[in-house]
C-alpha positions in Angstrom: 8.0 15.5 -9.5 4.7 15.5 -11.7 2.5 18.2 -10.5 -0.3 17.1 -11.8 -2.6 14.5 -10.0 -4.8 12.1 -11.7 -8.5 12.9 -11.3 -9.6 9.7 -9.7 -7.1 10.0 -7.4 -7.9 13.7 -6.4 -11.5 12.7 -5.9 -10.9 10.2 -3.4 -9.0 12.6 -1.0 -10.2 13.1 2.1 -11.5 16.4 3.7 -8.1 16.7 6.2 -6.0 16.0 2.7 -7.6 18.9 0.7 -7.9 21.1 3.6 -4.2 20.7 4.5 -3.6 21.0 0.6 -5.1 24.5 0.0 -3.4 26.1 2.9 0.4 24.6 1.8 2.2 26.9 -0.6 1.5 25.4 -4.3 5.2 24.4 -4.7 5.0 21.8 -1.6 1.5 20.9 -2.2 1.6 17.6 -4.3 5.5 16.5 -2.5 3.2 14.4 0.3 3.3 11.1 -0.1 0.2 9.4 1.0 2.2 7.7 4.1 2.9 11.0 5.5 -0.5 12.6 4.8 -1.7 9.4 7.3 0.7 10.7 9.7 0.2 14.3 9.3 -3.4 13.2 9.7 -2.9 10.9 13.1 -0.1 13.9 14.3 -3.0 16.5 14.3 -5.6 14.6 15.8 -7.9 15.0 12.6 -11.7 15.6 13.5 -14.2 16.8 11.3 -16.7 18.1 14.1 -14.7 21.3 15.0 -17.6 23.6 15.7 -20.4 23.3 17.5 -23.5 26.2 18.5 -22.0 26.0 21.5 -18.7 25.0 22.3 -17.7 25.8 26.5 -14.0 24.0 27.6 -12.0 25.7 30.6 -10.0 25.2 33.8 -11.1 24.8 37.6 -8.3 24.8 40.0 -9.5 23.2 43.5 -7.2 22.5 46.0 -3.9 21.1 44.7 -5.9 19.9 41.2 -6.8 21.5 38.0 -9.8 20.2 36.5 -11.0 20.5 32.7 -14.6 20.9 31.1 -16.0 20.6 28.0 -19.9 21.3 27.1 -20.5 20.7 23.4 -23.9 20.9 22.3 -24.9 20.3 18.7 -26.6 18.3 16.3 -25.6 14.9 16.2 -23.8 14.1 13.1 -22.7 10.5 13.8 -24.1 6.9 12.7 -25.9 5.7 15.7 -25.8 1.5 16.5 -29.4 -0.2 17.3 -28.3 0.1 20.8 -27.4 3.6 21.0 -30.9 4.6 18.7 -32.7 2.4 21.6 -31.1 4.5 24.4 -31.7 7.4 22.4 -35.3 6.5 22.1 -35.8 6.0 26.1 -33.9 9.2 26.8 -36.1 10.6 24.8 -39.5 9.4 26.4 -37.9 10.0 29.4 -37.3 13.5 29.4 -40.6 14.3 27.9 -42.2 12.6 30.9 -40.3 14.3 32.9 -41.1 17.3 31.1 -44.7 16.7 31.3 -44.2 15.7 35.2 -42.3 18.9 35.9 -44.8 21.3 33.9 -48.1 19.5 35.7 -46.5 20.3 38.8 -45.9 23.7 38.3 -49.5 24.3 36.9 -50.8 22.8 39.8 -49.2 25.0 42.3 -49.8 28.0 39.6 -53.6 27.1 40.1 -53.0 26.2 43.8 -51.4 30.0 44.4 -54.4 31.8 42.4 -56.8 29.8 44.7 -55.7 31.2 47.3 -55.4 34.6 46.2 -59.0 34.7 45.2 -59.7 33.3 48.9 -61.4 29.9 47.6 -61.3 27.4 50.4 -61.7 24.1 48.4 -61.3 22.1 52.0 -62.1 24.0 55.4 -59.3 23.7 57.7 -56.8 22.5 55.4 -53.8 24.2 53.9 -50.0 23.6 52.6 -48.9 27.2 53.9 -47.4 28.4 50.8 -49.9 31.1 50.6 -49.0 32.0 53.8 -45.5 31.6 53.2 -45.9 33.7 49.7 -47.7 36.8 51.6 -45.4 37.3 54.5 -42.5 37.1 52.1 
């Protein structure tokens, strides 16, 4: 068999192909036909997005049941339709407002705490009790 491969051809291998390729012993390299580097392809379950910042998988065993996890968290690689961009966009908005919400909140009983440390009574006979709560913790 010719060992030698034209150059358009080589070109137009994909990135399982010439990854398989270089780790095969030179002699077996090129003896792939292209119907078996498909199934060699399908048979491992090729993916390209193998590693990720942070990449969490394991086991819980409750009761008579295993459970699996998997937490990937990366940048997103992958062509988005105008349907997933549109979701994308109201995720978005939505977790900065609920940002924003969340860190108004906690400012506000920051300020609400330091006001009642300094003794400022901004209503007379009115209070939540977290100062209270705070000082005989």
């Amino acid at each position: 068999m010719n060992n030698e491969q034209p150059s358009h051809s080589r070109s137009r291998e994909d990135w399982f192909t010439k990854g398989l390729k270089e780790r095969l012993p030179s002699e077996v390299r090129e003896s792939f036909s292209e119907q078996q580097l498909q199934a060699l392809k399908v048979a491992f379950g090729a993916r390209r997005w193998g590693k990720h910042p942070v990449d969490l998988r394991g086991t819980l065993d409750l009761w008579r049941w295993r459970y699996y996890f998997v937490l990937l968290i990366g940048r997103n690689r992958r062509e988005l339709t105008r349907r997933e961009q549109r979701i994308s966009r109201v995720m978005g908005a939505l977790s900065l407002v609920g940002f924003l919400l969340f860190s108004v909140l906690v400012g506000l009983l920051v300020l609400y705490v330091l006001k009642s440390a300094l003794g400022i009574n901004l209503m007379p006979n009115t209070s939540l009790g977290l100062w209270d709560w705070l000082k005989s913790s």
